[in-house]
Residue, then its C-alpha position, 0 to 999 in steps of 0.5 A: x426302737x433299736x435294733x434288736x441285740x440278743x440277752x444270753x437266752x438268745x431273746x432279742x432286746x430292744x429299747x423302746x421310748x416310754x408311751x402310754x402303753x408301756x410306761x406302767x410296765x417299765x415303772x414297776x421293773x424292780x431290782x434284786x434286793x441286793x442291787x438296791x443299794x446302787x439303784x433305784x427300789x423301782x424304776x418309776x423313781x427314774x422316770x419321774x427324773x426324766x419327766x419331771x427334770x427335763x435332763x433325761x430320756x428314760x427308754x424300756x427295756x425289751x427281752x422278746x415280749x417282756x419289759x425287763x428293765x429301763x435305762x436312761x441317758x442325757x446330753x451335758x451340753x456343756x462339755x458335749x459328753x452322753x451320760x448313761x444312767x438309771x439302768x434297772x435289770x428287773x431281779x428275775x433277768x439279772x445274769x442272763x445277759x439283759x445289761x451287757x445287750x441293753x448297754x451296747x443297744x444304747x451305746x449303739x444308738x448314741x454313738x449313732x448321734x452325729x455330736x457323740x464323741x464320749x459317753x460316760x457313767x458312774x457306779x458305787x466302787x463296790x458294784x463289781x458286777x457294774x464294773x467288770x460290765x463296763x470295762x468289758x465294753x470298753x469304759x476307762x476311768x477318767x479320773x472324776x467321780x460323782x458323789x461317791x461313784x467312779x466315773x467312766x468313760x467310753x470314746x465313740x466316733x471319729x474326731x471331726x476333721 
C-alpha cells in the first residue's frame, strides 16, 4: 500500500496490489455509462491485461473501506518512461475526487523509483474531464499520440549527476 491521500470527502485512498482477497472487488468496479467510451465496461478487462500481458501492474483502488476503482502502470524499457494506464473510477465515486488522489498516490509511488524520470499517458482528445485532471498535475503534451490518443507526459526526479 501507499500512503493514504485524501478524495474530496475527506476518506483516505490507498492503492493496493491486487491478492486473493481483493481482486474480485477490483474486477467488477465499473464506470459511469459515459465514460465507456474511453475506458474499459469493467475493470476485470485491465486485469487480465496485467495478468496475462506480463506488461502491466494493475493495483486497487481504496476510499476508506471500499475499492473504488483500478489503475495500472507499466516500465518501457526502452526509453526508460512509466506509463499509466487503465484507470477506472467506479461511476458512483466519480466527481468526489478519487482520480485526482488515485493519480498523485501513483505519481507518488513512481516517482519513488530510483530509474523514474518521466511518466506519461494518453487519453481520447474528447475526455475533457481526463484532460483538465492531467494538466492540472502538471502532464504536457509531448507531441506523440497513440492510436487516436493524446499522450502526456509528467518529468519527475532530478537528472542524474
Amino acid at each position: 500500500m501507499t500512503q493514504g491521500i485524501s478524495d474530496g470527502q475527506g476518506r483516505t485512498v490507498v492503492l493496493e496490489e491486487i491478492t486473493d482477497g481483493n481482486w474480485r472487488e477490483v474486477a467488477d468496479v465499473a464506470p459511469a455509462d459515459d465514460q465507456r467510451r474511453y475506458v474499459a465496461a469493467l475493470a476485470a478487462r485491465y486485469l487480465l491485461l496485467s495478468l496475462k500481458g506480463g506488461v502491466w501492474t494493475s493495483l486497487g483502488v481504496r476510499a476508506g473501506d471500499d475499492i473504488v476503482g483500478h489503475v495500472m502502470w507499466a516500465y518501457d524499457d526502452e526509453d526508460g518512461t512509466h506509463w499509466i494506464g487503465g484507470m477506472v473510477v467506479a461511476a458512483a465515486e466519480q466527481g468526489r475526487g478519487v482520480g485526482r488522489a488515485t493519480m498523485l498516490a501513483l505519481i507518488e509511488r513512481l516517482s519513488a523509483l530510483p530509474e523514474c524520470r518521466e511518466i506519461r499517458l494518453s487519453y481520447h482528445p474528447d475526455n475533457t474531464a481526463a484532460g483538465h485532471l492531467y494538466t492540472s498535475l502538471g502532464f504536457r503534451p509531448n507531441g506523440d499520440f497513440e492510436d487516436d490518443e493524446i499522450v502526456v507526459a509528467l518529468t519527475v526526479g532530478a537528472p542524474a549527476a
